[in-house]
N, C-alpha and C positions, 0 to 999 in steps of 0.2 A: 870833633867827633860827637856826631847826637843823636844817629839815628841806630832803635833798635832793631833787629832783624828776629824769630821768632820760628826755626823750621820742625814740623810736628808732620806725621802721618798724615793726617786727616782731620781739621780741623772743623769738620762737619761729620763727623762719628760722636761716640757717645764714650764712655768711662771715666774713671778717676783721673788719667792725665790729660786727656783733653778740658775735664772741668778745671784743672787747678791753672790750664797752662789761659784758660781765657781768665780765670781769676786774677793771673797776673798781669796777662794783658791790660785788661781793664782797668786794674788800677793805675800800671803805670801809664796809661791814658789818662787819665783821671787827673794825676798830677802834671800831666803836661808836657809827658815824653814821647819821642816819635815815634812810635810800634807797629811793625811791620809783619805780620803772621803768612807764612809762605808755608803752604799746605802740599804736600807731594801728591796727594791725594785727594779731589773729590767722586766720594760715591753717593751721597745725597745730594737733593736740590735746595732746600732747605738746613741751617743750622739748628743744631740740638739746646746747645747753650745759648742767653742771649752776649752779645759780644757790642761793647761800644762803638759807637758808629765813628768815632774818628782813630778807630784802630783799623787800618789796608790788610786788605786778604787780597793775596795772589796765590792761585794755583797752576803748579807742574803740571800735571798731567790727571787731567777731569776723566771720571770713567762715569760720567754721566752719559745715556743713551745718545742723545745730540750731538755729543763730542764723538763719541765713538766712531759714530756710524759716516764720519764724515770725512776719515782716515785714509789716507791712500795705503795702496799694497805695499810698499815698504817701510812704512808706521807697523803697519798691521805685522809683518812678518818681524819685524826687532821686538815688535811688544811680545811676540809668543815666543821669546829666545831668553833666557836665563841670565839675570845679571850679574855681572861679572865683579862690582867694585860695593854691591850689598855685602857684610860678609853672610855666609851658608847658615851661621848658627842663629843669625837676627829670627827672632819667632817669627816674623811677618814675612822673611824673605820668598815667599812664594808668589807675593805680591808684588814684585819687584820684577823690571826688566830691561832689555838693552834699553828701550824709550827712556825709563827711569832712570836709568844711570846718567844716558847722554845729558837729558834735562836738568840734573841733582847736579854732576858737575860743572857743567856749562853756568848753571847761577850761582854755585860756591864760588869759582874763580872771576865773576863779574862784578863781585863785591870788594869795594874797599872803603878803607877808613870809617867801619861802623862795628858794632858790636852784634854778634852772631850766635846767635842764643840757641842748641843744636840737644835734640830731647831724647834718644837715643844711642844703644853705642855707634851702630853701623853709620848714622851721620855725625855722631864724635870726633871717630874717626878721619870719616873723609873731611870735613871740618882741618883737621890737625893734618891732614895729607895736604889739599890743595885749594884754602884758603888761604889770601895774599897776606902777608903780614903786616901790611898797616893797619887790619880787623885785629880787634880783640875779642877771644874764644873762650864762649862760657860752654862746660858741656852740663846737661843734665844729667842725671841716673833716676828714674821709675822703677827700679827693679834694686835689688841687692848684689854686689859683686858674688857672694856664694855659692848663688844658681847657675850663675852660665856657664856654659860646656869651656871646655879647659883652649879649644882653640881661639873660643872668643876671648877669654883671659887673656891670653897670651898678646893677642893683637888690640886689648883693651891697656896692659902692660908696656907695650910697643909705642905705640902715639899718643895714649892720653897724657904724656910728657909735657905733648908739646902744645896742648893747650892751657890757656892762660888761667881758668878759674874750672874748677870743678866742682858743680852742686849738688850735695846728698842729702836725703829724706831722715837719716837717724844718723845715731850716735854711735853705732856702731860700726854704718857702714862710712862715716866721718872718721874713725878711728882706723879701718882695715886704711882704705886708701892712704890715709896721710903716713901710715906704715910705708905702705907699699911705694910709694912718692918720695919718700925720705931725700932731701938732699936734692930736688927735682923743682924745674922752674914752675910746674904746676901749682897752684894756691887752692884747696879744698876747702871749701866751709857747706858747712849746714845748713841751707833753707826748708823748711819744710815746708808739703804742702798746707796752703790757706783755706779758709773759708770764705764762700764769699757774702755780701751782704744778705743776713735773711728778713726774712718774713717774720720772723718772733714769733712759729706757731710751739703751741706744748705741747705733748701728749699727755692726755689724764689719766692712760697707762689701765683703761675700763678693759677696751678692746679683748678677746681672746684674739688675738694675731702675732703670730713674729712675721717678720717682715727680713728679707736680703735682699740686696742687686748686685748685680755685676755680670762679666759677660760669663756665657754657659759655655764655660772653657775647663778643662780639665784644671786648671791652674786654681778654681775656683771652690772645688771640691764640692758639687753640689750633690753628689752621689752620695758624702759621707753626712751631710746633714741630712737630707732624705731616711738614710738605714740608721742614723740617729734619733728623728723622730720619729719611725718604727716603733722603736726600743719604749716609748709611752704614748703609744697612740691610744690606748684601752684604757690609758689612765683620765687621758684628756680629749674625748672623745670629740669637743666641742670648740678645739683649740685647733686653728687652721695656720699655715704657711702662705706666705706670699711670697716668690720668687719675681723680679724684677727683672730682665737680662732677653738676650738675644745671643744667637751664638752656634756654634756646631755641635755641641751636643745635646740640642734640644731634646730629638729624637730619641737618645738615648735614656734621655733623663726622665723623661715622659713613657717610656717601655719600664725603667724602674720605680717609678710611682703608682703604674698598673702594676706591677708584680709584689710590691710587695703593700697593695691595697691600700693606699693610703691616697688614693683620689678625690673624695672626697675632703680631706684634710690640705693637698699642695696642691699648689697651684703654680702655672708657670706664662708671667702676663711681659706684655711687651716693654722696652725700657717708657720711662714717659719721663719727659722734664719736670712734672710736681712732684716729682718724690719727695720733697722737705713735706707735702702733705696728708704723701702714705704713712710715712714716718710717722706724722703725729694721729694718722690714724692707729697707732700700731700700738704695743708692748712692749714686744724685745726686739731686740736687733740679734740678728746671728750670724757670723762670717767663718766659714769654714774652710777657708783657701789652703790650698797646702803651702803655699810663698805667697808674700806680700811685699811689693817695693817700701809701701806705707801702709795702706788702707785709708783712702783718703774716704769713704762710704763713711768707714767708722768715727769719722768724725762731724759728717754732715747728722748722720743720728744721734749720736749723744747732743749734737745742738739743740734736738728737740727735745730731749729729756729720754730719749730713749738707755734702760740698760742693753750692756753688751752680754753674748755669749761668744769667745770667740779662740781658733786654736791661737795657742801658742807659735804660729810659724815665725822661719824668718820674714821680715824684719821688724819689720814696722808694728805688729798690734800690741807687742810688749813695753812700745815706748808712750802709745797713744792711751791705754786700758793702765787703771791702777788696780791691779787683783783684788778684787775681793770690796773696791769701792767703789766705783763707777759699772763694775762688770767682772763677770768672770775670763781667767785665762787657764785654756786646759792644753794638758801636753798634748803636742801634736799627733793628730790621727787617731787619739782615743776616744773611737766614737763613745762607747759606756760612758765616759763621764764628761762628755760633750750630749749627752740626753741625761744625764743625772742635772747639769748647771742645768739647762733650762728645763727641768721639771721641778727644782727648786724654784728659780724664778714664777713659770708658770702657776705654783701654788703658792705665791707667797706675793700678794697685793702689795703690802707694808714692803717689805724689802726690791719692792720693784718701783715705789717709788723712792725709796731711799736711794739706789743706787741713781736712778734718775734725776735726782736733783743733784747728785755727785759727779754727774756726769755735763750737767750743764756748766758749774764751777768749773771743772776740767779743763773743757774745752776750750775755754775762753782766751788759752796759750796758742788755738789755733788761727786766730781771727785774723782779720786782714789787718786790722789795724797794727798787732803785735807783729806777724810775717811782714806787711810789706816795709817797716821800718828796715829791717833784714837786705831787702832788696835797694832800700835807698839807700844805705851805706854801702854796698858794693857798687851801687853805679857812681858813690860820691868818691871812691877810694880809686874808680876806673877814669873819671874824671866825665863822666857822659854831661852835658848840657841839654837844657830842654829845648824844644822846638819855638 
């Protein structure tokens, strides 16, 4: 057994699980392994991340313009019909359809004797339903078991049994599962996500800038960092917001930046792949998500010496932020003293770079070097061979 398989959304989109998921790619490229990244989805022509050239990308079902249009009527009529084996609660499921099912299962079941590395619960799942058993089934988690609606529980409860390794982002949500697994052939361990090699830039922390990304999802909470920096915009008249992201509530969030006049001060720019050198353009970092699987942003920014401001959600930023030393962590949703942390920051040069160089020490638990040792002993324990 030595080849890895690698199935993600879209491996040519943008956010924290596609960056951490080429992060691993690459490495294990890098060392020598066979990695196979099988994309359900492309809807660019180009990728976001760069990706090692002796890592295979194959995609299911291209919604690039050229594919599309080249469709016969009964393509075209499955793709507009509702899939039937996504489950309903998958956030993406709208994006999903007969084509996608037929194609997703059709190559689960044409696999054997490799390891199936599945990033999702809805492909967990079907992974744990109709993957042949001489694969061995790694599933991932991006999110925290907390958040999903009780029917995804349920059927996350149901077959995550019956896969063989199960990977989580914290310590917490390592701790619910192997509860919930008790006495279950499933093996759970912890990998977090990585970093991947940088650039070594710093920020000097001059900047008036805070800086966030991620996608303009309600999930994201940009609406509550906006009415947070409200709350001292007269204090710091000269202190602007960078929003990074792409997403559906652009619209929205750009109606509440005209209304409550702070145009002038935020800004809302498209994602770009230098962000390691907005970061060290910047100041503070701020993530106001209401749920985080991890926060895997908040660790590319503290690489650069950036401090945090960030809620307390679950899961992830309470594991990654040390209170009060690399950044602040404020209860969830309070926007008043989610604008109280950063108008301390903001006033306070000395303690901005103090948490910033606490922040680069930090981090250092996240690096590739420290995570992919992680990944090398589970494929040494799985028995995988290199290519």
């Amino acid at each position: 057994m030595s080849k890895i398989y690698i199935l993600l959304f879209d491996i040519y989109g943008v956010g924290g699980t596609v960056r951490t998921i080429v992060n691993t790619a690459n490495f294990l490229a890098k060392q020598g392994y066979d990695v196979e990244i099988v994309s359900v989805f492309r809807y660019q022509k180009d990728m976001f991340f760069p990706l090692n050239p002796n890592v295979k990308v194959s995609v299911l079902n291209s919604r690039l313009k050229s594919a599309v249009k080249n469709r016969n009527l009964a393509i075209r009529l499955l793709d507009r019909s509702n899939s039937i084996f996504i489950h309903p609660d998958d956030e993406a499921y709208k994006f999903f359809s007969l084509v996608t099912d037929i194609k997703l299962i059709k190559w689960i079941k044409s696999i054997r004797n490799s390891v199936i590395i599945t990033t999702r619960p809805s492909f967990n799942i079907l992974a744990a339903k109709y993957a042949h058993p001489s694969n061995i089934l790694i599933g991932q988690e991006h999110l925290n078991f907390s958040i999903y609606p009780d029917k995804l529980k349920k059927a996350i409860l149901k077959y995550y049994p019956k896969l063989d390794y199960l990977l989580t982002l914290t310590d917490k949500d390592t701790t619910r599962y192997k509860q919930l697994f008790n006495n279950k052939n499933v093996q759970v361990r912890k990998i977090p996500n990585s970093l991947p090699p940088l650039k070594k830039v710093k920020s000097s922390l001059n900047e008036k800038i805070i800086i966030s990304a991620g996608r303009l999802v309600p999930q994201k909470g940009y609406d509550l960092l906006i009415q947070a920096f409200t709350l001292i915009k007269d204090k710091h008249p000269d202190w602007i917001i960078k929003i990074f992201g792409k997403g559906r509530d652009k619209s929205f969030l750009e109606e509440l930046i005209h209304e409550t006049e702070t145009y002038n001060n935020i800004f809302i720019l498209p994602p770009t792949p230098n962000i390691e050198e907005e970061f060290a353009r910047s100041s503070i970092f701020a993530l106001s998500s209401r749920y985080e699987g991890f926060g895997m942003v908040l660790v590319e920014a503290m690489a650069v010496g950036l401090p945090i401001v960030s809620f307390d959600c679950p899961e992830g930023p309470g594991e990654i932020i040390t209170n009060n030393e690399d950044g602040f962590l404020v209860e969830e949703g309070n926007i008043e003293e989610f604008a109280n942390k950063l108008d301390i920051l903001m006033s306070n040069q000395e303690l901005r770079i103090k948490m910033g160089n606490a922040a680069l020490k930090n981090v250092e638990r996240f690096s590739i070097e420290v995570i992919g040792k992680l990944w090398l002993q589970l494929l040494d324990d799985i028995g995988i061979t290199l290519k």
